[in-house]
C-alpha positions as CSV (number, residue, x, y, z in Angstrom):
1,X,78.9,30.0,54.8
2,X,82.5,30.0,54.9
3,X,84.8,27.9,52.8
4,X,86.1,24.5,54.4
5,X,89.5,24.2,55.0
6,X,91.7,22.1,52.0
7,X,92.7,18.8,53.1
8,X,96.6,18.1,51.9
9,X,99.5,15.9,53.0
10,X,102.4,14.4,50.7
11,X,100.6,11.0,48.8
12,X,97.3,12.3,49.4
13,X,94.6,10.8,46.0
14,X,92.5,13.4,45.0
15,X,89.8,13.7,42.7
16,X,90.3,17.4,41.4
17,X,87.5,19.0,39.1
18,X,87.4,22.0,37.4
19,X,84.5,24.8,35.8
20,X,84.7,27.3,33.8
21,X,82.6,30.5,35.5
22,X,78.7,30.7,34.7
23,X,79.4,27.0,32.9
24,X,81.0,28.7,30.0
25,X,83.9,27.2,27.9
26,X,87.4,26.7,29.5
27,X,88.4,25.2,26.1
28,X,87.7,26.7,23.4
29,X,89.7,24.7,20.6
30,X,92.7,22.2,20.3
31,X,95.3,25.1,21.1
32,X,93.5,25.6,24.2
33,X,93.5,22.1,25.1
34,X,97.2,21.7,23.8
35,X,98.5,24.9,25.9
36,X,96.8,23.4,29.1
37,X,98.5,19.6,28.1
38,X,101.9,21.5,28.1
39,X,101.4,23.4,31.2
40,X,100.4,20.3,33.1
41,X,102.9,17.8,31.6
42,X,106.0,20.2,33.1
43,X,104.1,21.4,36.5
44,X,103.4,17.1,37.1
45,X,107.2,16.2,37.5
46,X,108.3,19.2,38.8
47,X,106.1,19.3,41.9
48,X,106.1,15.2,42.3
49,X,102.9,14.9,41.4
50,X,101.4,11.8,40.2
51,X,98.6,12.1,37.8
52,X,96.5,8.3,37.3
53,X,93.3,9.7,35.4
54,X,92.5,13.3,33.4
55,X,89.3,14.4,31.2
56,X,89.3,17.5,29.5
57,X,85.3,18.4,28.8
58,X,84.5,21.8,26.8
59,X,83.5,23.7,30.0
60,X,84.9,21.3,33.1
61,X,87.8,18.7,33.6
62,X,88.4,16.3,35.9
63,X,91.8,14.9,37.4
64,X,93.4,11.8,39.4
65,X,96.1,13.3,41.4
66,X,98.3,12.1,44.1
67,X,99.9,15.1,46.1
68,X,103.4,15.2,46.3
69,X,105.9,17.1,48.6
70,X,105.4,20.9,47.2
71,X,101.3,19.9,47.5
72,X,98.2,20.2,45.5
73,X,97.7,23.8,46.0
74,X,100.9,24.7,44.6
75,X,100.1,22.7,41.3
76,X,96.7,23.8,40.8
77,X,97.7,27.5,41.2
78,X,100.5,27.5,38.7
79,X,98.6,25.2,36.6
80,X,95.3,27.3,36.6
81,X,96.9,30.8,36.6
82,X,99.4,30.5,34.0
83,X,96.5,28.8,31.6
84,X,93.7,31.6,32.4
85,X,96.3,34.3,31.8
86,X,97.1,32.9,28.3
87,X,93.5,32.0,27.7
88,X,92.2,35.5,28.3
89,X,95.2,37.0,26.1
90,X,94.6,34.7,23.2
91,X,90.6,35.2,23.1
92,X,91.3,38.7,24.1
93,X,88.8,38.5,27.1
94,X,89.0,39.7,30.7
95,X,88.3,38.8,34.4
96,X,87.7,35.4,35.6
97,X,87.8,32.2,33.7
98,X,87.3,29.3,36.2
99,X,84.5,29.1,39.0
100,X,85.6,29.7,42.5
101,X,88.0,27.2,43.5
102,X,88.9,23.9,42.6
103,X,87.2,21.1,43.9
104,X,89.1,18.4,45.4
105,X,88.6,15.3,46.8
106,X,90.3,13.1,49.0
107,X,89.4,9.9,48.0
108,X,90.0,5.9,50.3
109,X,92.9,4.4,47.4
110,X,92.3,1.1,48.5
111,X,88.3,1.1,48.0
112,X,87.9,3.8,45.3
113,X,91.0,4.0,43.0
114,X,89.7,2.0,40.0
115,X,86.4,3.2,40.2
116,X,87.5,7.2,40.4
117,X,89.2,6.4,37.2
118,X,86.3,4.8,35.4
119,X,84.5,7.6,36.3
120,X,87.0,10.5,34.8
121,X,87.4,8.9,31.8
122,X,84.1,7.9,30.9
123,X,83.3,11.7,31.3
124,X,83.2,12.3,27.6
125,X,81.4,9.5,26.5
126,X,78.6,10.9,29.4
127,X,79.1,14.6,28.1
128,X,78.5,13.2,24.3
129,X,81.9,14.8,23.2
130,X,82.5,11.2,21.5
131,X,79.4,8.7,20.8
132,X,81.0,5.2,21.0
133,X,83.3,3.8,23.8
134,X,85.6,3.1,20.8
135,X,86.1,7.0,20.2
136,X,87.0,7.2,23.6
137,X,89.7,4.6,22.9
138,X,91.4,6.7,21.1
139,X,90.1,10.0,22.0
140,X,93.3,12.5,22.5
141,X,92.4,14.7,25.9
142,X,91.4,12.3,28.6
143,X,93.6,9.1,30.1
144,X,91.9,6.3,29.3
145,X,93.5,6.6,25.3
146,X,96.5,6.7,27.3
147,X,96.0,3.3,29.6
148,X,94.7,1.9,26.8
149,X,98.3,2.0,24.8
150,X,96.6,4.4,22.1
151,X,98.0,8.1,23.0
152,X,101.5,8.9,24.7
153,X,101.6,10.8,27.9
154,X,105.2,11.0,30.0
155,X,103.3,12.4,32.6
156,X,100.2,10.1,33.5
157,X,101.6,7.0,35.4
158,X,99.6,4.0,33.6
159,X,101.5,1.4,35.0
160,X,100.4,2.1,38.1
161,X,97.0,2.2,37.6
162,X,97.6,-1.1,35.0
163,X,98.6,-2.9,37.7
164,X,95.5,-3.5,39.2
165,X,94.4,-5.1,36.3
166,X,97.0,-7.4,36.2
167,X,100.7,-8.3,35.7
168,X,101.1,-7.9,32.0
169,X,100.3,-5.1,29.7
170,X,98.1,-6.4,27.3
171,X,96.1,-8.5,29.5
172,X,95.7,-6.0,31.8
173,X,94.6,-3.1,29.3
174,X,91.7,-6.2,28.3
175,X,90.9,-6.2,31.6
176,X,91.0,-2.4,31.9
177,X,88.7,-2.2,29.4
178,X,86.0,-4.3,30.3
179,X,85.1,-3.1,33.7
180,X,85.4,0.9,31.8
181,X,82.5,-0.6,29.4
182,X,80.6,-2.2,32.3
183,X,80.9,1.3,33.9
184,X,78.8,3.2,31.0
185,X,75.1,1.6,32.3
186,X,75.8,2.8,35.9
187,X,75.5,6.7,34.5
188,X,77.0,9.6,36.3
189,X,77.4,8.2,39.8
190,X,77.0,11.4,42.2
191,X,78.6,8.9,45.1
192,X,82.1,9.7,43.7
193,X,82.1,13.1,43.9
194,X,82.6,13.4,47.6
195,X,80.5,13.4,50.6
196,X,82.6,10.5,52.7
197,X,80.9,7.9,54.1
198,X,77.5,9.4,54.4
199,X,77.3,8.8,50.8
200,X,79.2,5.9,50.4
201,X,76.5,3.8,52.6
202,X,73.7,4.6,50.5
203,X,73.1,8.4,50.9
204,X,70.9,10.0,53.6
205,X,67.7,7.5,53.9
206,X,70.3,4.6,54.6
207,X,72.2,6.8,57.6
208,X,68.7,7.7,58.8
209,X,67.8,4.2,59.1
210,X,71.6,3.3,60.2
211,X,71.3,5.3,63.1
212,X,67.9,4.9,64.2
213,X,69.3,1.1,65.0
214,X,71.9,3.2,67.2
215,X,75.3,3.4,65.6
216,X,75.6,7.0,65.7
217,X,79.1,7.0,65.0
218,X,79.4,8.0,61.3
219,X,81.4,10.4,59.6
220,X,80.5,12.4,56.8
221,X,82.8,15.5,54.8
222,X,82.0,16.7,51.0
223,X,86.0,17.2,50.8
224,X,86.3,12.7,51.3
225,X,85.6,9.6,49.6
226,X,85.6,6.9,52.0
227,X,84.6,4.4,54.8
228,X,83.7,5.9,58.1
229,X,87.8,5.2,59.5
230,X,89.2,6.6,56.4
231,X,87.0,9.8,57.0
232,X,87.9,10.5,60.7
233,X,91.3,9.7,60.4
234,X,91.8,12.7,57.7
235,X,89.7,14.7,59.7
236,X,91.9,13.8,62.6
237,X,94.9,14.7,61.0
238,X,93.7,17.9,59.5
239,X,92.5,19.1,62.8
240,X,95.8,18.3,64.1
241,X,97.8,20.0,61.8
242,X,95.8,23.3,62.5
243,X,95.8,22.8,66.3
244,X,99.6,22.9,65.5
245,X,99.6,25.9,63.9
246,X,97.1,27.7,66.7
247,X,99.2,26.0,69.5
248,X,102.2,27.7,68.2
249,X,100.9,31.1,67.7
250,X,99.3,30.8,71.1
251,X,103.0,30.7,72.2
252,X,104.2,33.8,70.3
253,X,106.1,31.7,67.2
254,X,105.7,33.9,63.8
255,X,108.5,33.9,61.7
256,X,110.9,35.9,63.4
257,X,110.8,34.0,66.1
258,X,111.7,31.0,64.0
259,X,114.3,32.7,62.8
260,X,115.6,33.2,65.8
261,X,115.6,29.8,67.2
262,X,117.6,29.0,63.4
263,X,120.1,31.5,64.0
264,X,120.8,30.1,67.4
265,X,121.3,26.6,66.6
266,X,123.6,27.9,63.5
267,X,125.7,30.8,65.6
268,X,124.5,33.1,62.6
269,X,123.3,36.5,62.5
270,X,119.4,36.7,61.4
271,X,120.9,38.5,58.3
272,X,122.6,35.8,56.8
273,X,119.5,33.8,56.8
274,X,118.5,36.4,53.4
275,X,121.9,36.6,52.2
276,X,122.9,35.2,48.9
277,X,124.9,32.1,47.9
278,X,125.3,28.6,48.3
279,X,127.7,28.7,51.3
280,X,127.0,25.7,53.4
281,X,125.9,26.4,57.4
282,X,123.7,29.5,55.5
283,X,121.6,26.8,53.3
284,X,121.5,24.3,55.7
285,X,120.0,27.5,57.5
286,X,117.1,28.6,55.8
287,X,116.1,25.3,54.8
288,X,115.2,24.3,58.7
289,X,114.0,27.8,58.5
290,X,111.6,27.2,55.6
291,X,110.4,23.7,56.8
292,X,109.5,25.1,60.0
293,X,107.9,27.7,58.8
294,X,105.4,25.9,56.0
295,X,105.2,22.6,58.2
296,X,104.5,24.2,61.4
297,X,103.5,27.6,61.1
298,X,101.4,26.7,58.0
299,X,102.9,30.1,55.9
300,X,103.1,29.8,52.7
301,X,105.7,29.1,50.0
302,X,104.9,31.6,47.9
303,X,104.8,34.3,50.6
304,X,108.8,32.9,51.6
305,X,109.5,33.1,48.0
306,X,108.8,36.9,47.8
307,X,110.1,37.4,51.4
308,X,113.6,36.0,50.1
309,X,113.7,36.6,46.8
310,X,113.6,33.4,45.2
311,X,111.7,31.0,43.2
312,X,108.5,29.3,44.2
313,X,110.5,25.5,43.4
314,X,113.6,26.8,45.1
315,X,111.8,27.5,48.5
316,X,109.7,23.6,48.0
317,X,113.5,22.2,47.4
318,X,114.5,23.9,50.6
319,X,111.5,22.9,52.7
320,X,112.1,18.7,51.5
321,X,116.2,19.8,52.4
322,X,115.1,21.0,55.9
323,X,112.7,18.4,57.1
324,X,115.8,15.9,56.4
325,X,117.8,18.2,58.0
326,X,115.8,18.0,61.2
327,X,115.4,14.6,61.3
328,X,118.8,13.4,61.3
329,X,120.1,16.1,63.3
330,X,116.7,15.7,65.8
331,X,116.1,19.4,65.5
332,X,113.2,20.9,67.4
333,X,111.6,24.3,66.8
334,X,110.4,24.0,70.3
335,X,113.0,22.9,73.2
């Protein structure tokens, strides 16, 4: 069966999770865990990402993310390349460490934020790793130490998930804390890994009997978390994002064609569009150039990156540039 497409947009809340191949260890030790820590607390920032919940388990992890301009992708690739490639160094092992591909997903904020958060950071009280929900106060690799006001971490936006506790710190970190302990008798809570809202009305026996009453209108994707609206309006989007991209190649647009179509708007040779340097018109250039071609031909910024010899951030700079670049100056890639 083929993969399902990823589902991404800028402010996006994923629930991200992580396996080490054949269930075997991801983290070894400490160093492992530190190395991966250090890796995730520069990539965060630097692609916009917000992070509101993280678990580190011997052989899995989990992860609150909200997507930001340079999306997920981007951070999980850096993130999970750069760590295996160390891992397999320092252990001296080869081939693959993690299992397939991340899984991500999208998750309703409004309906399932606090509870996606209980969930990854009771993780380790679940998987035994500490006994007592006490350890887990203080327990250094996984978030809730962090909300609680026990562990620093730059990186992982507490407030934000604080504030829906309430107003003020400590009250809210009281509050915080309760509904994580009322969490523990519930167990491991399958619903909350995905499925949309064929699991979030009570699995398939409650659909069944949903529809045999004749509302045949659900929606149901393992990639989202939500109520039947929330579903079909990612699907929606997804679907058309890619009829975009299909519309567009239908029409003969690949990237020299949108070169092209840049050159002409800038009275500029196609050349200068890879020339070096910071001059003006020639930036302004290949950043419409490199929104156009990431927003709506879907390539990506790693393969303009080679293409132009630059830097995987330098191209995501240029593609934020370009889209502002095209909306104030309402340029079109098509006329």
């Amino acid at each position: 069966m083929p993969r399902s497409a990823r589902l991404d947009a800028p402010g996006i809340l994923h629930h991200v999770i992580i396996r080490g191949i054949e269930r075997r260890k991801i983290f070894r030790d400490d160093k492992d865990r530190h190395d991966f820590l250090e890796r995730l607390g520069k990539l965060v920032p630097e692609t916009k990402t917000a992070c509101y919940a993280w678990a580190l388990l011997p052989n899995h992890a989990h992860f609150l993310f909200r997507s930001g301009d340079s999306g997920l992708p981007t951070l999980m690739r850096r993130l999970l390349t750069g760590y295996a490639v160390r891992f397999n160094r320092r252990h001296k092992r080869h081939g693959q460490l993690f299992q397939n591909r991340y899984k991500s997903i999208i998750c309703q904020e409004d309906r399932y934020l606090k509870e996606v958060v209980r969930y990854i950071h009771l993780n380790p009280l679940r998987a035994e790793v500490v006994s007592f929900i006490s350890e887990l106060d203080t327990y250094n690799y996984c978030g809730h130490s962090v909300l609680m006001g026990n562990i620093k971490c730059e990186w992982q936006d507490a407030e934000y998930v604080l504030s829906f506790f309430g107003s003020r710190v400590a009250e809210a970190q009281k509050r915080y804390r309760a509904y994580v302990e009322a969490g523990i008798e519930q167990g491991r809570r399958p619903e909350l890994i995905g499925g949309g809202v064929i699991r979030s009305v009570g699995g398939w026996a409650e659909v069944k009997r949903i529809r045999l009453m004749g509302q045949d209108r659900l929606k149901g994707d393992e990639r989202i978390l939500g109520e039947s609206d929330f579903v079909m309006d990612v699907l929606s989007q997804a679907d058309e994002t890619q009829s975009r991209h299909y519309e567009l190649k239908q029409l003969g647009y690949d990237l020299e064609r949108v070169q092209q179509r840049v050159a002409e708007i800038y009275g500029i040779d196609e050349g200068e569009l890879y020339r070096k340097g910071r001059q003006k018109v020639r930036r302004e250039a290949r950043s419409l150039l490199f929104f156009w071609a990431v927003r709506e031909l879907g390539i990506s910024g790693t393969s303009l990156a080679q293409r132009f010899g630059m830097s995987q951030p330098g191209v995501v700079y240029s593609v934020i540039n370009g889209e502002k670049i095209a909306r104030e100056k309402n340029y079109r890639l098509l006329d």
